[in-house]
C-alpha positions, 0 to 999 in steps of 0.5 A: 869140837868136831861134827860128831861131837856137835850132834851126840852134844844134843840130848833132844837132836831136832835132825833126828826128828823121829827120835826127838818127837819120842824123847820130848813126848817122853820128858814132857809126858804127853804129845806136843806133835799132834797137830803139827804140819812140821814132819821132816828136819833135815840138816846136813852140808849137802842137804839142798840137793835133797829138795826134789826127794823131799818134794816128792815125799811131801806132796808126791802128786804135786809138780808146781813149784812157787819159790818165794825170795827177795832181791839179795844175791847169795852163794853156796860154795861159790855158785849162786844159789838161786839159779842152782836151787832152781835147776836142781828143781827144773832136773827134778822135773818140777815147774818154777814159778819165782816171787820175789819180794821188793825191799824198801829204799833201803833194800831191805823186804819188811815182814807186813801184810802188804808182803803176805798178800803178794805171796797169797795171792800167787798160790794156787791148788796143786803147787808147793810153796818153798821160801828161799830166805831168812826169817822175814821170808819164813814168815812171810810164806807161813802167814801167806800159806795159813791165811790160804789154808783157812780160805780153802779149808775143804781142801789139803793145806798148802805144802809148805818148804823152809830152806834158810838161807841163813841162821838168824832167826828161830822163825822157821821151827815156831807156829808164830810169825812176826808181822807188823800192823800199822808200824807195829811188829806183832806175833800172829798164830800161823802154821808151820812148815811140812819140812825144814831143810837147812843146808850147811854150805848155803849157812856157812857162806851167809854173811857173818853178820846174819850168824851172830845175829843168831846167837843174838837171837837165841839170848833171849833164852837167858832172858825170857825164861825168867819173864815166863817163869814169873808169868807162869807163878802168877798164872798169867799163861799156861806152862809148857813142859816140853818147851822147858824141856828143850831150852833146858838143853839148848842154853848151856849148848849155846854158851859151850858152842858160842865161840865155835859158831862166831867162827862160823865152822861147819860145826859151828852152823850145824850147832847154831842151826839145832839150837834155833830149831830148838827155840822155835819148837819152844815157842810152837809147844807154847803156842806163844813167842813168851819162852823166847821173846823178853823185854829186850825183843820189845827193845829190838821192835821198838828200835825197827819201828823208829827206823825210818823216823831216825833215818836209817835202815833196820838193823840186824834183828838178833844183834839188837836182842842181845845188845839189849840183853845186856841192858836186861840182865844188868836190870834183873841184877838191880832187881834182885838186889833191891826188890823188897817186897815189904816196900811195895805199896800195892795199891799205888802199883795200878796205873789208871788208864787215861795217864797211860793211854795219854803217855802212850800216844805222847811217846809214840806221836815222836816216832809217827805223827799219825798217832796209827802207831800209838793207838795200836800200841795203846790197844795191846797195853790196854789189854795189859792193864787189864791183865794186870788188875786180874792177876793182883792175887798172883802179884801178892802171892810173888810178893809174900814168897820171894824169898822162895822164888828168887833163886829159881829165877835168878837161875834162869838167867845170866849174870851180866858179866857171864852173858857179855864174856860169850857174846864177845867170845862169839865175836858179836858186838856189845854196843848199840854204836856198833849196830850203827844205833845211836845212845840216845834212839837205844835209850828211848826203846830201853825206857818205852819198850814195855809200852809196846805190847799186852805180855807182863814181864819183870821190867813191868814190875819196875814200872809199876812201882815206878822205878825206871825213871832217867836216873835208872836208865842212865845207871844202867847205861853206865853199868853197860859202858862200864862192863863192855870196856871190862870185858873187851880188856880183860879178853884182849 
């Protein structure tokens, strides 16, 4: 796969954004672009040295310059990168101020409102704010940026610069930011940037682990469309045509491309890079994480805030999606297999709230002892009960045409086996050992993960009719032993 082959692959191509605004309004039959403060897309292997030209068409009067990073050193065809990021803007005649955000003992920054208010509270009218990073950084400036706007809300909003410094996360195309509260990773509504200006080189020299964690992160592609589907059926939250639109395209690009980005080629970045960008727009047209984030990114947080507790530093987010995508799919493939709606007992699928409020604040009070985590943990599934009760005519409807809607979510995901084979084709790890995780700290996030937040999702249904007790999850966690030794030795 060459570079040309690469872009023309792509039927909605975000590095030609023009194009792709009309192409989705098209597919979608209406305008997601509206109120978006996204404008440019740049992606191409000498794109930082557009940064000044960029600046100037996006805020032509504006000569100050806050660049937000962290302490990670990083290069760009074997020169440093932030040294040369600020000279190319210093040539530009544009004034640097540098924040750079402090990691924990671990040296990794952590994405909370202790860090959104460090950039907040450095912006000033007249300046740009660029953020130098992955996607802890985006996030952290987009908050910092939306909370600024709406405090000066008579005055233009802030000008905002995404430069990744690697192709990790979605984070930098979606109007949604990871920021935890209280311990607790939570989606927040945020803004997103006036320009994304993805440079190939400064991709290409991230560490290798940071680009598999992106095609960890784009799984959930193969796992959440099925959650938003179900959603959808039994009108939980609002479809979005453009989104599925686009993830209809990106899916299949990633498991063509996966072997080709794992190498981490300029094809292979430019490909990845595209594909991100496409799943972060998906999120920002539904207004929700929903098409791009299932049960297994409730594993992956679950595992970021027991962290500390087990004693080792946050692993690489997008690694630990997919790793708990295997989980995930080979769960749907024992739903599929032994869902029987004529089974269910509806009335004994509704959980009353003081038994799950006292299991909440039990599971959560071995991680946090302050019981702070349990109780923010408590008052988003609360939500979820509650949404639950609500949508009990949906569930019956679920129940009574099955057998109609099975095959369009089985088609929305992958079968276990095929899911495995591209992650190993892509060189990405396939155990949680591998992460430097042990089994028993990934069981407890595979076994509580649902406690984690208000969205329904198909593993929800399993724990309504009580299903993922320890002999579920010890078959899963064999069927995930059994298919990675297969994979790995069928493929040497």
């Amino acid at each position: 796969m060459n570079a040309h082959q690469a872009t023309s692959d792509f039927q909605f191509d975000p590095s030609d954004y023009p194009a792709f605004k009309e192409k989705v309004r098209s597919a979608a039959n209406m305008d997601p672009f509206a109120d978006l403060a996204l404008k440019e897309v740049i992606i191409h292997s000498e794109a930082i040295y557009d940064l000044p030209a960029v600046l100037y068409r996006t805020a032509p009067d504006f000569k100050q310059v806050l660049v937000v990073m962290d302490k990670t050193p990083m290069v760009r065809d074997q020169v440093s990168l932030k040294p040369l990021v600020s000279q190319i803007l210093t040539q530009g005649g544009y004034q640097v101020t540098t924040i750079i955000l402090e990691g924990d003992h671990f040296g990794v920054v952590h994405p909370d409102f202790e860090q959104v208010e460090v950039v907040h509270k450095q912006i000033q009218p007249g300046a740009v704010v660029i953020g130098l990073g992955s996607g802890v950084v985006a996030d952290i400036c987009k908050y910092a940026c939306f909370l600024y706007d709406n405090e000066h809300n008579n005055q233009p909003p802030v000008p905002l610069i995404s430069i990744p410094t690697a192709n990790s996360v979605p984070a930098y195309s979606s109007s949604l930011a990871i920021i935890s509260k209280d311990g607790v990773k939570r989606t927040w509504r945020t803004r997103l940037p006036n320009v994304i200006l993805c440079d190939l080189k400064i991709l290409l020299d991230c560490p290798h682990s940071l680009t598999l964690g992106g095609i960890g992160d784009m799984c959930a592609m193969y796992i959440a469309s099925l959650e938003w589907f179900m959603g959808i059926y039994m009108e939980v939250i609002p479809d979005s045509p453009a989104s599925r639109a686009i993830l209809d395209e990106a899916r299949p690009l990633l498991i063509q491309s996966a072997s080709e980005i794992g190498k981490q080629t300029l094809t292979g970045m430019q490909m990845l890079a595209k594909i991100l960008t496409l799943g972060g727009l998906a999120m920002t047209f539904a207004d929700d994480s929903t098409p791009m984030s299932g049960y297994e990114h409730g594993i992956a947080h679950l595992l970021d805030m027991s962290a500390e507790h087990f004693h080792r530093p946050v692993r690489n987010h997008g690694s630990q999606v997919a790793v708990a995508g295997i989980l995930v799919v080979l769960g749907f493939e024992e739903f599929f297999k032994k869902f029987n709606p004529a089974a269910v007992d509806v009335e004994q699928c509704y959980l009353s709230e003081d038994e799950m409020k006292n299991k909440i604040m039990k599971v959560f009070a071995e991680i946090d002892p302050t019981g702070k985590m349990g109780a923010e943990c408590w008052r988003d599934y609360q939500k979820k009960l509650v949404i639950w009760k609500n949508v009990r005519p949906g569930f019956e409807k679920l129940l009574a045409e099955w057998g109609q809607i099975k095959p369009k979510m089985e088609s929305l995901t992958l079968p276990a086996e095929t899911y495995t084979k591209m992650l190993h084709e892509a060189g990405h790890p396939l155990t949680f050992e591998e992460l430097g995780i042990q089994e028993n700290q990934a069981r407890w996030a595979y076994q509580n993960a649902y406690m984690l937040r208000k969205r329904l999702s198909t593993t929800d249904l399993m724990i309504f009719m009580d299903w993922m007790d320890q002999t579920w999850v010890d078959d899963i966690f064999s069927k995930a032993q059994s298919l990675v030794n297969r994979v790995q030795q069928n493929q040497q």
